[in-house]
C-alpha positions as CSV (number, residue, x, y, z in Angstrom):
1,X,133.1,104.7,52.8
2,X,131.8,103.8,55.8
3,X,131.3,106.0,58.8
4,X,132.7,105.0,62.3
5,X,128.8,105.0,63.8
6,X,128.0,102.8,61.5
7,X,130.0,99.9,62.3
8,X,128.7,100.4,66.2
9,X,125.9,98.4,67.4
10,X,122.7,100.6,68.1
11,X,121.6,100.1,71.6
12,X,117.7,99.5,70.7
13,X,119.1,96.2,68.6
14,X,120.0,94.9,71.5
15,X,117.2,93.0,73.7
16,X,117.4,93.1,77.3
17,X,115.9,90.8,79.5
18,X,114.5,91.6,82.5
19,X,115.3,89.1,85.6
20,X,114.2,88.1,88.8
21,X,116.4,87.5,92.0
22,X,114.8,84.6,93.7
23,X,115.6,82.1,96.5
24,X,116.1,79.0,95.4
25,X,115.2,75.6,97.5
26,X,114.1,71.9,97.8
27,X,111.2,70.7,99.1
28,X,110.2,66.9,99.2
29,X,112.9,66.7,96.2
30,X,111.3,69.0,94.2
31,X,112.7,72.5,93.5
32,X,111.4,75.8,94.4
33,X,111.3,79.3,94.5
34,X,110.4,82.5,96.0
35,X,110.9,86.3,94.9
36,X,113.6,87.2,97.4
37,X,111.6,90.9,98.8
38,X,109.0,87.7,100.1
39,X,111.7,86.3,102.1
40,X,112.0,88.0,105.5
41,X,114.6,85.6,107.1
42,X,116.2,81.9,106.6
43,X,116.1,80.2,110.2
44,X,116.9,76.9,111.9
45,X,114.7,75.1,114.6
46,X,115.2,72.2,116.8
47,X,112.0,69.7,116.4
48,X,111.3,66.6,117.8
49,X,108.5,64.1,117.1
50,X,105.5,66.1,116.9
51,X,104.5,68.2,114.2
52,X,105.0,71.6,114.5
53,X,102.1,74.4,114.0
54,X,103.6,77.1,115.6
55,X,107.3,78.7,116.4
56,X,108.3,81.5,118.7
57,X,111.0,83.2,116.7
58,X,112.0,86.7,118.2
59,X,109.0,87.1,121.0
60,X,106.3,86.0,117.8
61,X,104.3,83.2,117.6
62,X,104.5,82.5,113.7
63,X,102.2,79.5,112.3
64,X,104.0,76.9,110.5
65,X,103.0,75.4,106.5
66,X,101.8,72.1,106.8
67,X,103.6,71.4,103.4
68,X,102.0,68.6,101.9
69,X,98.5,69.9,102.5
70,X,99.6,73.5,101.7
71,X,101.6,73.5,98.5
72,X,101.8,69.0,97.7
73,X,98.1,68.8,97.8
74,X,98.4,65.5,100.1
75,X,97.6,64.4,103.5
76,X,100.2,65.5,105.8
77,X,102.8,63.0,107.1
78,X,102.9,62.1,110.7
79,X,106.6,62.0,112.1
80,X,107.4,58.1,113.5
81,X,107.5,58.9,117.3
82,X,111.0,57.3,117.6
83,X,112.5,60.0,115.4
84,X,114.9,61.5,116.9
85,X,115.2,65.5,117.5
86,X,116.7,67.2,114.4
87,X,117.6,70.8,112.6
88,X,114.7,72.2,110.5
89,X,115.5,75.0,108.3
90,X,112.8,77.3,107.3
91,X,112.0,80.5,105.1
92,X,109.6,83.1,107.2
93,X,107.8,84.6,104.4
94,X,107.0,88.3,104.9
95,X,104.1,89.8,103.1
96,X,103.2,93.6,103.3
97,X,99.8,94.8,102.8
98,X,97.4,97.3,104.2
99,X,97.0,100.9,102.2
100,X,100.7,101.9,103.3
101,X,101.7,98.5,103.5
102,X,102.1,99.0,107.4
103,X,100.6,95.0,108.4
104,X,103.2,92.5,108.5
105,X,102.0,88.6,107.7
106,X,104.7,86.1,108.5
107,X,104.4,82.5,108.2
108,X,107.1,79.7,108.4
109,X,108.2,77.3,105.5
110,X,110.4,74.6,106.1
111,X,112.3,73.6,103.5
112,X,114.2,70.3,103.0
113,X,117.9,72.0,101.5
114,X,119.5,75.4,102.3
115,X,118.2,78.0,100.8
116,X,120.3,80.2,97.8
117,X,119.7,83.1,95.5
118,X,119.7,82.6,91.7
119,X,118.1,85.0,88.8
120,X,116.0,84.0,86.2
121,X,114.8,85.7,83.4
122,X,110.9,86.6,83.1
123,X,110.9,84.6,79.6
124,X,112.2,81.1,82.1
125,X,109.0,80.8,83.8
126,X,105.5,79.2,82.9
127,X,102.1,79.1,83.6
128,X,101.4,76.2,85.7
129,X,99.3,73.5,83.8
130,X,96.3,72.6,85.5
131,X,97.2,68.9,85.1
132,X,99.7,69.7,87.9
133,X,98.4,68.7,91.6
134,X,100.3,71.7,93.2
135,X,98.7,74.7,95.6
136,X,99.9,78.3,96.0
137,X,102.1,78.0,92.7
138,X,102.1,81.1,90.6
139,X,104.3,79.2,87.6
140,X,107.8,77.0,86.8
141,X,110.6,77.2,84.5
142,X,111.5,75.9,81.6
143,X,112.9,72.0,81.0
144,X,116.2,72.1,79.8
145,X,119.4,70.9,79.9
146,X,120.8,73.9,82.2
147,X,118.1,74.2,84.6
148,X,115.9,71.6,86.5
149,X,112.0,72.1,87.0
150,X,111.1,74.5,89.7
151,X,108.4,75.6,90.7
152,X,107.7,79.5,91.5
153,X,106.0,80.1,94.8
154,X,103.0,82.8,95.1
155,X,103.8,84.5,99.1
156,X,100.5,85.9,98.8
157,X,98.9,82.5,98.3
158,X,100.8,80.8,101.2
159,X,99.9,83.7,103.6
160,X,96.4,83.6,102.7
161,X,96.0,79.3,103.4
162,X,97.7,80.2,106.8
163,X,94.5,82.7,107.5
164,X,92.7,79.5,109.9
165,X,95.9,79.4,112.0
166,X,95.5,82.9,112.9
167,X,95.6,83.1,116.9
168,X,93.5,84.6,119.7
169,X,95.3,86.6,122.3
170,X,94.7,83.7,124.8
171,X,95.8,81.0,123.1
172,X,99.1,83.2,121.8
173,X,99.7,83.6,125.9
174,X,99.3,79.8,126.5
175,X,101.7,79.0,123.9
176,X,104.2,82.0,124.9
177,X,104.3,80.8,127.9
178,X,104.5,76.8,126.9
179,X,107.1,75.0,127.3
180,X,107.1,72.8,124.4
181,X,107.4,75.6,122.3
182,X,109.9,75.6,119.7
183,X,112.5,78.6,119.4
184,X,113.9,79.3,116.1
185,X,117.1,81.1,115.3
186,X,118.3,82.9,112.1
187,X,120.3,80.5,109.9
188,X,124.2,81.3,110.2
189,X,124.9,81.6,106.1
């Protein structure tokens, strides 16, 4: 006769996954993501024909990702000048470092499609290949039916290939104080 613990299942048979919460989003048609404690804010910008190197968002003067030389690995596209204004929507990616994390890094990403949260499990993602041309990329998810290719963005990585744009305290004053400075605002979601 069986006894009734028996017939239960045993809570080490079962296997438990461990997942991610990340922010998922296009870029160039090509799907990313981002662990969601890098993601400070989603924002919006006005832009016009120039490319942008630098936005004011809340009294800071945060340098933009020049995407196709940052993450594509290409030369980076010059806007036709008879575009007209548009909405850009970025990620401003937050990185904490220091021995009690106190310093704050923030850049700006734009991305191409508004940005959402999904979970993946640990055992979803990849190393990158080397054949792939792609910078700041710590891995990608699996091919399959359910799920397109992404690819998982490294925060640290992207922080650190902003490290040039870094800003004296005269030039952050000129720009401040500029004119044709953009001014974003946190995405309404």
């Amino acid at each position: 006769m069986a006894t009734r613990a028996a017939r239960l299942p045993r809570l080490n048979d079962r296997k438990v996954e461990v997942q991610q919460q990340l922010i998922t989003f296009e870029i160039r048609g090509m799907g990313f993501l981002m662990p969601i404690e890098a993601v400070h804010r989603a924002i919006v910008f006005d832009y016009g024909r120039h490319l942008l190197r630098y936005i004011n968002f809340e009294q800071s003067i945060l340098p933009v990702v020049a995407v196709e030389r940052t993450i594509l690995n290409q030369a980076e596209e010059t806007p036709p000048s008879s575009k007209p204004s548009q909405q850009q929507i970025a990620l401003i990616i937050e990185v904490l470092s220091g021995f009690s994390e106190e310093l704050q890094h923030r850049i700006v990403l734009p991305i191409d499609s508004p940005p959402s949260l999904c979970r993946l499990a640990d055992s979803d993602l990849l190393p990158l290949p080397q054949t792939y041309e792609v910078k700041c990329v710590n891995g990608m998810t699996k091919v399959n039916a359910d799920q397109p290719l992404q690819f998982l963005l490294n925060p640290n990585q992207l922080i650190e290939s902003q490290a040039p744009a870094q800003l004296t305290p005269q030039q952050l004053a000129s720009l401040m104080a500029s004119e044709k400075m953009v001014v974003a605002q946190p995405l309404g979601m």
